[in-house]
C-alpha positions as CSV (number, residue, x, y, z in Angstrom):
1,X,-15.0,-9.8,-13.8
2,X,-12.3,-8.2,-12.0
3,X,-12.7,-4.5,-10.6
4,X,-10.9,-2.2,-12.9
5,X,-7.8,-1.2,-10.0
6,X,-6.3,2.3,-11.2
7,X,-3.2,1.8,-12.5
8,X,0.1,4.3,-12.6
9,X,2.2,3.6,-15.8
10,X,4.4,2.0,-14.3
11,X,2.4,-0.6,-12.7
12,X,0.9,-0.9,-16.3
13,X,4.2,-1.5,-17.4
14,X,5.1,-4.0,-15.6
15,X,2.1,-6.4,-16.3
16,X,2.9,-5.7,-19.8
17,X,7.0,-6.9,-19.2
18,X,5.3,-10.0,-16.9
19,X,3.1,-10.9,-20.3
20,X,5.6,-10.4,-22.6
21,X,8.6,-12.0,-20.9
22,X,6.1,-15.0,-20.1
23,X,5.3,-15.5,-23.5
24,X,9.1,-15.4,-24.3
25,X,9.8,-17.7,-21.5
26,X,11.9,-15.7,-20.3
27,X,13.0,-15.1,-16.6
28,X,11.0,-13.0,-14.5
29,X,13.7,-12.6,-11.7
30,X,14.7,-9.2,-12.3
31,X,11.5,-7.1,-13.3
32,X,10.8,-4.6,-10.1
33,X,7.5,-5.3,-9.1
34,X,5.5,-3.2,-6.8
35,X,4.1,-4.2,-3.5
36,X,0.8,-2.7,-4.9
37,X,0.7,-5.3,-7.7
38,X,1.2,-8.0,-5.0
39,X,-1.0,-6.9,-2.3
40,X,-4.0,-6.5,-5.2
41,X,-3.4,-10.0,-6.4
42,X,-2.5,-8.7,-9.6
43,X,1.4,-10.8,-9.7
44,X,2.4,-13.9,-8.0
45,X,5.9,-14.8,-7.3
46,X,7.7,-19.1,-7.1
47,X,10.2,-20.2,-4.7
48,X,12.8,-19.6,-7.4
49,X,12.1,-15.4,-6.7
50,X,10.4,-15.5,-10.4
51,X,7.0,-13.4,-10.8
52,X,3.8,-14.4,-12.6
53,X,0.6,-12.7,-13.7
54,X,-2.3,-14.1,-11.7
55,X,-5.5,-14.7,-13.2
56,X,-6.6,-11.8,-12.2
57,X,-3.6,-9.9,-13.6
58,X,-4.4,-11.5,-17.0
59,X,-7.5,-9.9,-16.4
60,X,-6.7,-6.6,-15.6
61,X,-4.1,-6.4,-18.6
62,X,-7.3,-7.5,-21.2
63,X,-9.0,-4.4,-19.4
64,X,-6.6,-2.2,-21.3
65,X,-4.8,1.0,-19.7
């Protein structure tokens, strides 16, 4: 289980747009994502400049808000 990291809305919204635009498969290049997100672990980014959830992103976004 991942610890529950406190999350400003924005932050929140941004996993959501990561989800969503994965399950899309849509790119990923432009979403802003926070150096927060990335130093917790929470989003990856590829070679390309595209971001991911991490595992423990999924996680965090099935903890609800």
């Amino acid at each position: 289980m991942v610890k529950k990291i406190q999350l400003n809305e924005e932050q929140w919204r941004t996993l959501l747009a990561l989800h969503e635009a994965h399950a899309r498969r849509s790119p990923t290049e432009t979403i802003s994502v926070s150096e927060r997100l990335l130093s917790n672990g929470l989003v990856g980014c590829d070679r390309q400049g595209g971001k991911f959830l991490t595992e423990q992103g999924r996680e965090r976004l099935n903890q609800g808000r």
